[in-house]
mmCIF file as Biopython writes it, N, C-alpha, C and O atoms, coordinates in Angstrom:
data_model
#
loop_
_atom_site.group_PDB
_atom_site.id
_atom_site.type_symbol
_atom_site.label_atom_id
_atom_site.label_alt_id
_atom_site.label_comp_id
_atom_site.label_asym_id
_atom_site.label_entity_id
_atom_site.label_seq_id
_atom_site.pdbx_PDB_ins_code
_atom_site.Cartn_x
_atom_site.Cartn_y
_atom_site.Cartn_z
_atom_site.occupancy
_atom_site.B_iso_or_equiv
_atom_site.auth_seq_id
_atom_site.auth_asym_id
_atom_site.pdbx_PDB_model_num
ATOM 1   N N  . UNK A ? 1  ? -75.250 35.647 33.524 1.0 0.0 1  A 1 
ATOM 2   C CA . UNK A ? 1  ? -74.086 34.791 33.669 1.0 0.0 1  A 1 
ATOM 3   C C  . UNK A ? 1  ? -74.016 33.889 32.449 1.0 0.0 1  A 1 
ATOM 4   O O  . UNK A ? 1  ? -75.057 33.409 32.001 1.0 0.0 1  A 1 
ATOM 5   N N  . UNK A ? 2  ? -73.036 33.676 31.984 1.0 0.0 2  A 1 
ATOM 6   C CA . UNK A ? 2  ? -72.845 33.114 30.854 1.0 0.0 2  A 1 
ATOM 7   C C  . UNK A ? 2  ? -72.263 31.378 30.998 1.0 0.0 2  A 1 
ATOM 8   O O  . UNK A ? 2  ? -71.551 31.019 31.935 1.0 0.0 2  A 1 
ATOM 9   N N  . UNK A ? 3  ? -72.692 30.515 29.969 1.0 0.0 3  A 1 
ATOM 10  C CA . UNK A ? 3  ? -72.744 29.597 30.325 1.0 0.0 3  A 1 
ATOM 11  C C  . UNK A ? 3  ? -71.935 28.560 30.963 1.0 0.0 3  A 1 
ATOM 12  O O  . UNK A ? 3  ? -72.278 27.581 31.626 1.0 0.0 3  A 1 
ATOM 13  N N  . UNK A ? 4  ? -70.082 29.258 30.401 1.0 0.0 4  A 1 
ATOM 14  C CA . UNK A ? 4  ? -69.179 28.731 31.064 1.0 0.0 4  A 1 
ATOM 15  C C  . UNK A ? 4  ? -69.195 29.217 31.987 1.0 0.0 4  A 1 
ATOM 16  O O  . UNK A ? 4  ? -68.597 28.322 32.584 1.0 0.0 4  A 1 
ATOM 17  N N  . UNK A ? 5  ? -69.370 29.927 32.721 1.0 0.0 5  A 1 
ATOM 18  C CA . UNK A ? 5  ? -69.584 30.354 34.015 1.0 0.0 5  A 1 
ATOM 19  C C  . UNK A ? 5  ? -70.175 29.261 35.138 1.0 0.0 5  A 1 
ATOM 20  O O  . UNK A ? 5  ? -69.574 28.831 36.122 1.0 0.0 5  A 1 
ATOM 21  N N  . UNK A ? 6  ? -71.452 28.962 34.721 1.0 0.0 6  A 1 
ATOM 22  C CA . UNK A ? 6  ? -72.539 27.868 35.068 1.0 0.0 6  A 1 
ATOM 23  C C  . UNK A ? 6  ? -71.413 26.739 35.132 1.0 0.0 6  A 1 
ATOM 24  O O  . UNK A ? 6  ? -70.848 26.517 36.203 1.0 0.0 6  A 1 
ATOM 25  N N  . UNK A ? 7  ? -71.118 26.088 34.070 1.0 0.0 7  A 1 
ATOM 26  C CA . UNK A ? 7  ? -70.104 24.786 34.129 1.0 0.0 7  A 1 
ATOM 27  C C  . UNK A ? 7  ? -69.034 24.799 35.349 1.0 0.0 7  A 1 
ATOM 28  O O  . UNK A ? 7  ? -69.033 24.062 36.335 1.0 0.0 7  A 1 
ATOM 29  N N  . UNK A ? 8  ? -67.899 26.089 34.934 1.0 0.0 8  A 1 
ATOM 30  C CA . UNK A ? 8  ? -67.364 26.036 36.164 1.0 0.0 8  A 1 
ATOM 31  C C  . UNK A ? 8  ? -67.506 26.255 37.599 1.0 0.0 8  A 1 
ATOM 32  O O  . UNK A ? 8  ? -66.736 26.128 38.552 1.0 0.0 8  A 1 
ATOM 33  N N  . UNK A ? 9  ? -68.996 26.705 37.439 1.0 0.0 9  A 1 
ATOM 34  C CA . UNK A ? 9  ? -69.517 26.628 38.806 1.0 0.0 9  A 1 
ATOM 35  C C  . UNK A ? 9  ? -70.017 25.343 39.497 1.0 0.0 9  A 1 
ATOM 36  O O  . UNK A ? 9  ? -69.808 24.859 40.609 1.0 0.0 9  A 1 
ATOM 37  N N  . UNK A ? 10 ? -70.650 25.023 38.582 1.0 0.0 10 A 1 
ATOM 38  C CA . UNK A ? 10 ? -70.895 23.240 38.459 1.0 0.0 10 A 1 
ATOM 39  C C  . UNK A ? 10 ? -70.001 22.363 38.871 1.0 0.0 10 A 1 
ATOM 40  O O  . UNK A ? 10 ? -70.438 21.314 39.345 1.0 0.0 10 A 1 
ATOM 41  N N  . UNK A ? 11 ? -68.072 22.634 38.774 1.0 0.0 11 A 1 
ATOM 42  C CA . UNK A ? 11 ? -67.148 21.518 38.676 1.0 0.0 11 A 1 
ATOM 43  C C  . UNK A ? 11 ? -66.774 21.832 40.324 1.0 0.0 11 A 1 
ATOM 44  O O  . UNK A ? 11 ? -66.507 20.928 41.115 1.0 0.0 11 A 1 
ATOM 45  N N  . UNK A ? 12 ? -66.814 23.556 40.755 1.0 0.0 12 A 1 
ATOM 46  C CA . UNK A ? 12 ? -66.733 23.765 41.864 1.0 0.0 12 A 1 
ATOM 47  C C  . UNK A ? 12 ? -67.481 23.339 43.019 1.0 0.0 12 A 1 
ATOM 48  O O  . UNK A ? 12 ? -66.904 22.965 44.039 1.0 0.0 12 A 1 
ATOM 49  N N  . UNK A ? 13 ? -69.102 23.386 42.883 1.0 0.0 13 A 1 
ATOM 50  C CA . UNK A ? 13 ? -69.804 22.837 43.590 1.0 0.0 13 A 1 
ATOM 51  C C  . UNK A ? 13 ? -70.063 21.563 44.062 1.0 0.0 13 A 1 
ATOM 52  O O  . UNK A ? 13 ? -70.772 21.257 45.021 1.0 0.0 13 A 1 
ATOM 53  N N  . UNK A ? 14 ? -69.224 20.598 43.068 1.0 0.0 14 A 1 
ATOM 54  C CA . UNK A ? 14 ? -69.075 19.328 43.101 1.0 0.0 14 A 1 
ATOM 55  C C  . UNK A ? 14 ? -68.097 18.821 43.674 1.0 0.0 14 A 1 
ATOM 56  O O  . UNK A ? 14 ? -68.069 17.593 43.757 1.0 0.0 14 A 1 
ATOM 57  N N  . UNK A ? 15 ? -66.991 19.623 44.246 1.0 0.0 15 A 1 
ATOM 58  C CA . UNK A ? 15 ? -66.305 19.459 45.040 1.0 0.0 15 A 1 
ATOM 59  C C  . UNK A ? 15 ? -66.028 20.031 46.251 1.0 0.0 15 A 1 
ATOM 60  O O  . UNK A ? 15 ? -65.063 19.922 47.008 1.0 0.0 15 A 1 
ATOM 61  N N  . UNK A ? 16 ? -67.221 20.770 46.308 1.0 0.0 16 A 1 
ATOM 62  C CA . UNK A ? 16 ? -67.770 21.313 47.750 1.0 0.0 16 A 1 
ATOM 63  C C  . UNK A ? 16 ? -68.530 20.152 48.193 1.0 0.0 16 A 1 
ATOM 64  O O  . UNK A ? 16 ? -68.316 19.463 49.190 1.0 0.0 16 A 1 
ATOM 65  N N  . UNK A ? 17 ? -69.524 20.017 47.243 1.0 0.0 17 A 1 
ATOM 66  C CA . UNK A ? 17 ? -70.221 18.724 47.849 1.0 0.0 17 A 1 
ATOM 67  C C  . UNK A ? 17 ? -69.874 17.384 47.966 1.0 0.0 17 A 1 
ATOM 68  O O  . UNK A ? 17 ? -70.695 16.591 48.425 1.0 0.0 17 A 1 
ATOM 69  N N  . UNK A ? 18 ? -68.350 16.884 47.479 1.0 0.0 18 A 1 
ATOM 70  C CA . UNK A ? 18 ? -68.309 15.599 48.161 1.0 0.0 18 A 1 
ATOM 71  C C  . UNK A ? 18 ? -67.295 15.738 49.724 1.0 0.0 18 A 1 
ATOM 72  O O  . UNK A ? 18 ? -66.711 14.813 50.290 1.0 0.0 18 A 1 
ATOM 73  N N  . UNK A ? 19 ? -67.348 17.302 50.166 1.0 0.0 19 A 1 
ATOM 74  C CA . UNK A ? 19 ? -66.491 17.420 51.624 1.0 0.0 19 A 1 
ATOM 75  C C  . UNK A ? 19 ? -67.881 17.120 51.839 1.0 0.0 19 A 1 
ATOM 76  O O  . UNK A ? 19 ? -68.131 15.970 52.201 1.0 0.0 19 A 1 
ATOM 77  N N  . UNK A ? 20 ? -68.877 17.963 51.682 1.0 0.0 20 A 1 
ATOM 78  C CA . UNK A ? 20 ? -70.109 17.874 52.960 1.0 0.0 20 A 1 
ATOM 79  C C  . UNK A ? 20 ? -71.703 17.355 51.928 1.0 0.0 20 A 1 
ATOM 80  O O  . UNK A ? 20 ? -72.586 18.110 51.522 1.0 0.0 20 A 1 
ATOM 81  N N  . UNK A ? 21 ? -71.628 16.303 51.805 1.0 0.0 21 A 1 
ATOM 82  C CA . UNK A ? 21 ? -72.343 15.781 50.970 1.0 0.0 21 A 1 
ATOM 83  C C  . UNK A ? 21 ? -74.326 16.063 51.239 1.0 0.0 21 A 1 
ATOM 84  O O  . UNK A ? 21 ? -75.261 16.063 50.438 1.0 0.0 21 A 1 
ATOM 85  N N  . UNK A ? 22 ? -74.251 16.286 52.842 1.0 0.0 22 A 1 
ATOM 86  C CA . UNK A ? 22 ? -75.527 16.958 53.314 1.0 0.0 22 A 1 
ATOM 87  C C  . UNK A ? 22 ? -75.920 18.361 53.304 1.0 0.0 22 A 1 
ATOM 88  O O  . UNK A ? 22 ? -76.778 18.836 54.048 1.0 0.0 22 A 1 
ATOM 89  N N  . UNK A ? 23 ? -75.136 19.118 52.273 1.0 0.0 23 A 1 
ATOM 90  C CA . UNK A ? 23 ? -75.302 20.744 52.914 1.0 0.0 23 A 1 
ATOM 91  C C  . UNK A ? 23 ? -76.388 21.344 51.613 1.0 0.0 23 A 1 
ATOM 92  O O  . UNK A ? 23 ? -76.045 21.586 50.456 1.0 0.0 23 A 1 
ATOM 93  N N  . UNK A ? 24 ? -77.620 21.473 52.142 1.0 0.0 24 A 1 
ATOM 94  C CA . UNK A ? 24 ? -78.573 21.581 51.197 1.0 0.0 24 A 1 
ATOM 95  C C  . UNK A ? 24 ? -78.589 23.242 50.088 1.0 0.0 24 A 1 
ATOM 96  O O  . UNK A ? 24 ? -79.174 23.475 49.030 1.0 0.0 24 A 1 
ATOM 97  N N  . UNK A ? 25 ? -77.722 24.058 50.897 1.0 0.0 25 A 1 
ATOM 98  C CA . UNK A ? 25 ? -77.475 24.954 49.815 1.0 0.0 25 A 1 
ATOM 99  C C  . UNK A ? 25 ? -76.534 24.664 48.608 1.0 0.0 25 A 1 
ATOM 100 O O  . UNK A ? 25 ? -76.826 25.075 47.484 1.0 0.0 25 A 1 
ATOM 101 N N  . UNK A ? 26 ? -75.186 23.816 48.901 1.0 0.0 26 A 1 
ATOM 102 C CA . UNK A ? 26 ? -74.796 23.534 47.848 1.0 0.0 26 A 1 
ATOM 103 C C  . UNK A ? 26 ? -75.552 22.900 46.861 1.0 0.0 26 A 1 
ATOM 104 O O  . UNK A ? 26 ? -75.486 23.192 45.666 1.0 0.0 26 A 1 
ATOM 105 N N  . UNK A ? 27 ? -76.323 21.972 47.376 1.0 0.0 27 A 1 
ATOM 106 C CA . UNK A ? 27 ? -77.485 20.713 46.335 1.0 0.0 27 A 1 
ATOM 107 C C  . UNK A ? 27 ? -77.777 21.787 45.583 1.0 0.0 27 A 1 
ATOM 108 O O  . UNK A ? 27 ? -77.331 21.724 44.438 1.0 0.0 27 A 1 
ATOM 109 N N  . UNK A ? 28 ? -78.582 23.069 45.951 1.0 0.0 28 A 1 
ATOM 110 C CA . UNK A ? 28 ? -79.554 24.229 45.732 1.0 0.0 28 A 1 
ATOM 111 C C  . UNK A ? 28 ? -79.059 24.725 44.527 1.0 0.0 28 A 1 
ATOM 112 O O  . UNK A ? 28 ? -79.596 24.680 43.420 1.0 0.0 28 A 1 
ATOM 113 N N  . UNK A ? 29 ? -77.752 25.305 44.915 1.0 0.0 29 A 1 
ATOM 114 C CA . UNK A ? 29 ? -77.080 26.020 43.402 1.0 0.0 29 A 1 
ATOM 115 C C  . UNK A ? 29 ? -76.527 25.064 42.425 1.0 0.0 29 A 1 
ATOM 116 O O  . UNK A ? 29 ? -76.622 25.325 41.225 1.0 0.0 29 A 1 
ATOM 117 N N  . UNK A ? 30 ? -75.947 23.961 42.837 1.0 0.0 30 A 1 
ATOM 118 C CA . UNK A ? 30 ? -76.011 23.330 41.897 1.0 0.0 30 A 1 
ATOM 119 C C  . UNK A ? 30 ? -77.116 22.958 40.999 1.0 0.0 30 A 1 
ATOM 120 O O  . UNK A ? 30 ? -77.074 22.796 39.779 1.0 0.0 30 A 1 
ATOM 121 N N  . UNK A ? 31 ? -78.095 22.852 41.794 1.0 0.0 31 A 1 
ATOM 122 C CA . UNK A ? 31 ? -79.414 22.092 40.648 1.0 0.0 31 A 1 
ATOM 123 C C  . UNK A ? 31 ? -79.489 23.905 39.975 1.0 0.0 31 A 1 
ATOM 124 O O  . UNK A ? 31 ? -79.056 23.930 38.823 1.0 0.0 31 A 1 
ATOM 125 N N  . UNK A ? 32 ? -79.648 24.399 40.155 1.0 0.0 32 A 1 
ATOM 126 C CA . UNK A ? 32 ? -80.239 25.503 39.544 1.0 0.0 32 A 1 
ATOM 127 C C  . UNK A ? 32 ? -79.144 25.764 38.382 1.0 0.0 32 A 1 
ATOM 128 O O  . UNK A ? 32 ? -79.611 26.186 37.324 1.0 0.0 32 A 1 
ATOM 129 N N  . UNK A ? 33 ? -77.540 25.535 38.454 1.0 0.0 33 A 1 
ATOM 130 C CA . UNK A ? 33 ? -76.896 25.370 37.360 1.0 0.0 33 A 1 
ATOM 131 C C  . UNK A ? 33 ? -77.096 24.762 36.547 1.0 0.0 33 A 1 
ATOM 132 O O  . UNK A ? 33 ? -77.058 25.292 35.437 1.0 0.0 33 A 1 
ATOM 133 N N  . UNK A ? 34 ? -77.405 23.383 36.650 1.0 0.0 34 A 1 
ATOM 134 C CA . UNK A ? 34 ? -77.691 22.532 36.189 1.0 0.0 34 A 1 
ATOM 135 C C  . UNK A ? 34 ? -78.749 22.784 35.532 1.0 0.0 34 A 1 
ATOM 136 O O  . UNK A ? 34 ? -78.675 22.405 34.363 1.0 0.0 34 A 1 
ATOM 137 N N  . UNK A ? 35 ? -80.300 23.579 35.996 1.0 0.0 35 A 1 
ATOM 138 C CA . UNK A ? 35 ? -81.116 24.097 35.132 1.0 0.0 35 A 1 
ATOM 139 C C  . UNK A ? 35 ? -80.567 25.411 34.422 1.0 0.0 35 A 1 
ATOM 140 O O  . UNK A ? 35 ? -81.278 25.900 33.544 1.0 0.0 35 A 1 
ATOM 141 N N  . UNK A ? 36 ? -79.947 25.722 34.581 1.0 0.0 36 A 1 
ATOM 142 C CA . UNK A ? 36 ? -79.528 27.345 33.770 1.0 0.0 36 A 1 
ATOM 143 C C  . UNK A ? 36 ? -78.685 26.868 32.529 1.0 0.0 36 A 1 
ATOM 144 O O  . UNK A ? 36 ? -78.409 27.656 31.624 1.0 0.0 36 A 1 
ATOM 145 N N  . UNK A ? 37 ? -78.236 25.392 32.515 1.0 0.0 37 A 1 
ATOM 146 C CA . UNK A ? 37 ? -77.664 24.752 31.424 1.0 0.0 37 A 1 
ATOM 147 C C  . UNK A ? 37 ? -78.348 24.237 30.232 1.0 0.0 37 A 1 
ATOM 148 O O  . UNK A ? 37 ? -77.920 24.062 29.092 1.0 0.0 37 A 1 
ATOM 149 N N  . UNK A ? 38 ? -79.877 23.965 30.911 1.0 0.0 38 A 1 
ATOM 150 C CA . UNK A ? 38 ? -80.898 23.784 30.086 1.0 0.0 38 A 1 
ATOM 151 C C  . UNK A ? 38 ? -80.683 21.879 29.891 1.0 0.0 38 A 1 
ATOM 152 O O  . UNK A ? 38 ? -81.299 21.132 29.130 1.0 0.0 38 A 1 
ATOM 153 N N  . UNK A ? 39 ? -79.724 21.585 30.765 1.0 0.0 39 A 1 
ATOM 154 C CA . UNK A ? 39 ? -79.770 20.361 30.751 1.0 0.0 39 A 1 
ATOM 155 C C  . UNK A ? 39 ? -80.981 19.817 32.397 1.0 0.0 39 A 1 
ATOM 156 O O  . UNK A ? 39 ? -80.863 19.932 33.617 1.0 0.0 39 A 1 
ATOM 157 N N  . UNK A ? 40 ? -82.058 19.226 31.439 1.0 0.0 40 A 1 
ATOM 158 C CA . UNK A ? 40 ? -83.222 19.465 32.213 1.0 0.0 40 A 1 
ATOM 159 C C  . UNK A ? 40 ? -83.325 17.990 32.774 1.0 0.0 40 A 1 
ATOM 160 O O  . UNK A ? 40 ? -83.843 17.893 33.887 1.0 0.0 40 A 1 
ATOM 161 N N  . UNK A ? 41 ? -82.921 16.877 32.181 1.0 0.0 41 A 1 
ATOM 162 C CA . UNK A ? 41 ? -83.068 15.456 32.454 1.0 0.0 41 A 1 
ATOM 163 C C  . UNK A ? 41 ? -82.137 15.423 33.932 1.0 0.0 41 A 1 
ATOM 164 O O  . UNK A ? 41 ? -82.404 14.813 34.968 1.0 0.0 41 A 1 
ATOM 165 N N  . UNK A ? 42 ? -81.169 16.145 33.682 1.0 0.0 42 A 1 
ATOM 166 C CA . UNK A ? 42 ? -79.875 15.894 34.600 1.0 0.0 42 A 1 
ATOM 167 C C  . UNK A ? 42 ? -80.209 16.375 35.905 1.0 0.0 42 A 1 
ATOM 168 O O  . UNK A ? 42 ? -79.715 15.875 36.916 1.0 0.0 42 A 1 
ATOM 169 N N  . UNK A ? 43 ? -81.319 17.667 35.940 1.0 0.0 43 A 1 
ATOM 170 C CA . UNK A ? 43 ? -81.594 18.349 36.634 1.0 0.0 43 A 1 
ATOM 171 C C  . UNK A ? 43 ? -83.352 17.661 37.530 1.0 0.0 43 A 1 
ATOM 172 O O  . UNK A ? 43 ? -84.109 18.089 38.402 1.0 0.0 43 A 1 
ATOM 173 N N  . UNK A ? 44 ? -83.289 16.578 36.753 1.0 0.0 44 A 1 
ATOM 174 C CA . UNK A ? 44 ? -84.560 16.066 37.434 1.0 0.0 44 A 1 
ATOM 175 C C  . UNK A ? 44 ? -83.930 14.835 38.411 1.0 0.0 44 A 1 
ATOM 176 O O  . UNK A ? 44 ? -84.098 14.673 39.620 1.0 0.0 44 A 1 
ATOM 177 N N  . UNK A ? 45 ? -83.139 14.020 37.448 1.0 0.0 45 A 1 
ATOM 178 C CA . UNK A ? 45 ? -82.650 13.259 37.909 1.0 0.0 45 A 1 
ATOM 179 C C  . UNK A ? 45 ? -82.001 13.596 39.375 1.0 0.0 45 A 1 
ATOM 180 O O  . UNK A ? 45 ? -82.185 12.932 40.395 1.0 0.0 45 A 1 
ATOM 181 N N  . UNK A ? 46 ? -81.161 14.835 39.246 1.0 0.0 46 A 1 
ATOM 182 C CA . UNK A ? 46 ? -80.575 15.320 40.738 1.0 0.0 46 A 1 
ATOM 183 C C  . UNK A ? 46 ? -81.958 15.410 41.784 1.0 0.0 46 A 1 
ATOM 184 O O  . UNK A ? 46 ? -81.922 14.681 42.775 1.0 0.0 46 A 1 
ATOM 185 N N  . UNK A ? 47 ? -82.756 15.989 41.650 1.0 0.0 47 A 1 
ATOM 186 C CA . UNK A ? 47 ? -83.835 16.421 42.044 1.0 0.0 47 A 1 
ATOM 187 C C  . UNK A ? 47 ? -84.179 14.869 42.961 1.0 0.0 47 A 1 
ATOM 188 O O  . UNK A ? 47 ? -83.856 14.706 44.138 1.0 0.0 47 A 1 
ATOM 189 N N  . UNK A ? 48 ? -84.705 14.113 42.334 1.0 0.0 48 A 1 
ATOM 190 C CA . UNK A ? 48 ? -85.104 12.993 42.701 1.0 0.0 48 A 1 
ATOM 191 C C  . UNK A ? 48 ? -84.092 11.693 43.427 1.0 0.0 48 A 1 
ATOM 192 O O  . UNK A ? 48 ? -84.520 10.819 44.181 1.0 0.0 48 A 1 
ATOM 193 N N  . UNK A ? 49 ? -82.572 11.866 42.935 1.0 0.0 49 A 1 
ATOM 194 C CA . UNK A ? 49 ? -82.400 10.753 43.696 1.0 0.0 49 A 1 
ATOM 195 C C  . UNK A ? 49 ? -80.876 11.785 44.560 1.0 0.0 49 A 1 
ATOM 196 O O  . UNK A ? 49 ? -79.949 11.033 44.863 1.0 0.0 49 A 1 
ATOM 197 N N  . UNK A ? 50 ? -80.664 13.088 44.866 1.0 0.0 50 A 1 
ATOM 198 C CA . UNK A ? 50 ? -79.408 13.543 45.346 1.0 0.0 50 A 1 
ATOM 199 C C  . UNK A ? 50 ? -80.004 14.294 46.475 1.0 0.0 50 A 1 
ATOM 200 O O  . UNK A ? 50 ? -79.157 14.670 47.284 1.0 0.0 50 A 1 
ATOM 201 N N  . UNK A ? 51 ? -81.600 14.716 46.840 1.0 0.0 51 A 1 
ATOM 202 C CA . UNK A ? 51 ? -81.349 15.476 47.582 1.0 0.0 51 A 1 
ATOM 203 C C  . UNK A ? 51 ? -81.162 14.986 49.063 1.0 0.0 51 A 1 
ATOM 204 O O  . UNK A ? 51 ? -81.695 13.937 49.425 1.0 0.0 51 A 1 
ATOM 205 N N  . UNK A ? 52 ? -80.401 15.749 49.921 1.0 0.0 52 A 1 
ATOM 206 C CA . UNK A ? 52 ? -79.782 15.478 51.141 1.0 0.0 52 A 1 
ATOM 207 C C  . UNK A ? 52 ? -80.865 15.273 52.032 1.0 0.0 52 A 1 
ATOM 208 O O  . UNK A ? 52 ? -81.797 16.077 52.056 1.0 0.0 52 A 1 
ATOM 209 N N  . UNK A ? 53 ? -80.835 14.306 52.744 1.0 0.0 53 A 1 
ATOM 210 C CA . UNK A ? 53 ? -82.362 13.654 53.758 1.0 0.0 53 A 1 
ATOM 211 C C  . UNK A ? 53 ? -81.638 13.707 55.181 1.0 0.0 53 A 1 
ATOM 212 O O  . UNK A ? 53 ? -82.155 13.170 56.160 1.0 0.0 53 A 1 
ATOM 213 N N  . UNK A ? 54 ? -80.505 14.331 55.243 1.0 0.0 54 A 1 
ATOM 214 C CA . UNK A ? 54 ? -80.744 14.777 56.826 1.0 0.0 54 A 1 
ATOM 215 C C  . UNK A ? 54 ? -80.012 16.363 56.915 1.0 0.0 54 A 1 
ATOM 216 O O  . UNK A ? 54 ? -78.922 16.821 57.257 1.0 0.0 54 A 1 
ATOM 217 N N  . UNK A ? 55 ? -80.859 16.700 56.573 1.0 0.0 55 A 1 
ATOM 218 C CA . UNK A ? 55 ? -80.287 18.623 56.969 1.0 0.0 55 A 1 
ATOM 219 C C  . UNK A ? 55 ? -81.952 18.818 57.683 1.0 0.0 55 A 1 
ATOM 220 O O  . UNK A ? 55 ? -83.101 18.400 57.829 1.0 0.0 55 A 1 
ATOM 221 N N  . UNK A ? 56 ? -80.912 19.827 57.948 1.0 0.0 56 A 1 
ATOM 222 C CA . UNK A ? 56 ? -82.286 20.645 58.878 1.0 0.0 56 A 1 
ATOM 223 C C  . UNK A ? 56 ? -82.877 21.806 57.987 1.0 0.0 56 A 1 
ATOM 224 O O  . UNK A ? 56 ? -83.882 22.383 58.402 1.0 0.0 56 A 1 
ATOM 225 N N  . UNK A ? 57 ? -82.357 22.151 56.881 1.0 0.0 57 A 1 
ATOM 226 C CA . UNK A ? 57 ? -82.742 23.109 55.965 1.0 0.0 57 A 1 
ATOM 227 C C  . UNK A ? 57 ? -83.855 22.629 55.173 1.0 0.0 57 A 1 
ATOM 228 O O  . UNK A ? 57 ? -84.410 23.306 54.307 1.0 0.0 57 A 1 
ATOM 229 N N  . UNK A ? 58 ? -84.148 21.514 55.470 1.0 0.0 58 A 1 
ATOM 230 C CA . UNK A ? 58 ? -85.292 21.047 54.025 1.0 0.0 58 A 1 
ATOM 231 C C  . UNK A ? 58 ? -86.969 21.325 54.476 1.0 0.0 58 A 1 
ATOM 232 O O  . UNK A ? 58 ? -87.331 20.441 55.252 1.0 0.0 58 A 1 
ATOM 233 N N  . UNK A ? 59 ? -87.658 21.962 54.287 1.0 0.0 59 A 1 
ATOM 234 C CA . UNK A ? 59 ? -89.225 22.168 54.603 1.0 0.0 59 A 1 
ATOM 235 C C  . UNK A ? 59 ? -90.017 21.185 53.954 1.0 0.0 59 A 1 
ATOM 236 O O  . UNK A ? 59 ? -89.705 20.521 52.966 1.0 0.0 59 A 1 
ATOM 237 N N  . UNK A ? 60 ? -91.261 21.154 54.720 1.0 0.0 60 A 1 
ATOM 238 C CA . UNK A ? 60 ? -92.387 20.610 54.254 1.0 0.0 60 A 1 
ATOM 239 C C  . UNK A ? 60 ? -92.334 20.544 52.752 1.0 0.0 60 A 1 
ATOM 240 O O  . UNK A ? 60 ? -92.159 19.418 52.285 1.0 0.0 60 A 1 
ATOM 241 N N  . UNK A ? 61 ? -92.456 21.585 51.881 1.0 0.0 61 A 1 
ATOM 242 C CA . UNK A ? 61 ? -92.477 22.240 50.589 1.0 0.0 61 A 1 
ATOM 243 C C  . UNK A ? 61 ? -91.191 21.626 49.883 1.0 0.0 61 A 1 
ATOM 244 O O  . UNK A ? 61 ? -91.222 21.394 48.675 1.0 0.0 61 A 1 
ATOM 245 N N  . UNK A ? 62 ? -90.397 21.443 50.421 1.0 0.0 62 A 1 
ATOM 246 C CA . UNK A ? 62 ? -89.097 20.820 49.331 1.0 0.0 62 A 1 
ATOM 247 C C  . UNK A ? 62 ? -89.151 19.103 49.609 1.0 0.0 62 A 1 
ATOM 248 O O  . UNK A ? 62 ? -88.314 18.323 49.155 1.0 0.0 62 A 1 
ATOM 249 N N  . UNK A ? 63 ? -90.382 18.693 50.498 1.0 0.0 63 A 1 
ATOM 250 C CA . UNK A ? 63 ? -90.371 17.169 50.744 1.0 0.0 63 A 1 
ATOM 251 C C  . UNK A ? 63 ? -91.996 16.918 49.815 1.0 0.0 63 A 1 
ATOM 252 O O  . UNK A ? 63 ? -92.119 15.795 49.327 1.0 0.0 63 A 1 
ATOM 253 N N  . UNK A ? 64 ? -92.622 17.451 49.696 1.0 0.0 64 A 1 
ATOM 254 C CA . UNK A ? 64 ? -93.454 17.179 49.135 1.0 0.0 64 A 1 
ATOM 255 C C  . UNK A ? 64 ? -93.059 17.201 47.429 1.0 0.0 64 A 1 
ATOM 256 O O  . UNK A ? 64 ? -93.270 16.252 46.673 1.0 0.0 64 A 1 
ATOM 257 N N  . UNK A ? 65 ? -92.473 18.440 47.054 1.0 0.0 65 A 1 
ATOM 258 C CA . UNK A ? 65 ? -91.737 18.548 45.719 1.0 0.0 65 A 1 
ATOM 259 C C  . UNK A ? 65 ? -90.972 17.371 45.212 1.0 0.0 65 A 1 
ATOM 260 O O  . UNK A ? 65 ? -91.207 16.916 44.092 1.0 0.0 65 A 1 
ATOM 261 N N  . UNK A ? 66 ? -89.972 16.813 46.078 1.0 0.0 66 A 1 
ATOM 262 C CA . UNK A ? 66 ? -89.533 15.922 45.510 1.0 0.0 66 A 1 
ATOM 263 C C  . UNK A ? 66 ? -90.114 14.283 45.743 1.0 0.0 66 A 1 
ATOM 264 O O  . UNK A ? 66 ? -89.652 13.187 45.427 1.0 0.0 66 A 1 
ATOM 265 N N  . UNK A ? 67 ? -91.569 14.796 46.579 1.0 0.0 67 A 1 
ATOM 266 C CA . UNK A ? 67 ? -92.431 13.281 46.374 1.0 0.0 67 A 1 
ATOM 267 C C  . UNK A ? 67 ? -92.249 12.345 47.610 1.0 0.0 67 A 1 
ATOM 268 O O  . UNK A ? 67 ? -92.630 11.191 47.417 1.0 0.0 67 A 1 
ATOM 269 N N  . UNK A ? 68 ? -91.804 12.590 48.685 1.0 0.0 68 A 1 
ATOM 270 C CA . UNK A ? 68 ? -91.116 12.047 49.783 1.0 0.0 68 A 1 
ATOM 271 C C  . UNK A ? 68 ? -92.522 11.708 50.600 1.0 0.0 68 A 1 
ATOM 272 O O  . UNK A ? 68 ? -92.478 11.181 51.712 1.0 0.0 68 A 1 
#
């Protein structure tokens, strides 16, 4: 996938996620765009202060990752 691809997937997902601001697959592909952009600061930063703290999708393993 090529990189504008990533971006406009990026502008889409961002307006998926302010209907449902808890839905942890959107968080998911977005961060991973966000790493496929190679913009890595942006992608930590999401990491640490965006991910959604009440879904039922989040495991042990994605709470320890982000330090919780």
């Amino acid at each position: 996938m090529g990189v504008q691809r990533y971006a406009d997937t990026l502008m889409i997902l961002a307006d998926l996620l302010e209907d449902d601001s808890d839905n942890f697959v959107i968080f998911c592909i977005m961060y991973y765009c966000i790493f496929m952009l190679k913009n890595y600061l942006s992608t930590q930063e999401l990491w640490k202060n965006s991910l959604p703290s009440k879904t039922s999708a989040i495991d042990e393993e994605i709470l320890v990752a982000k330090g919780s």
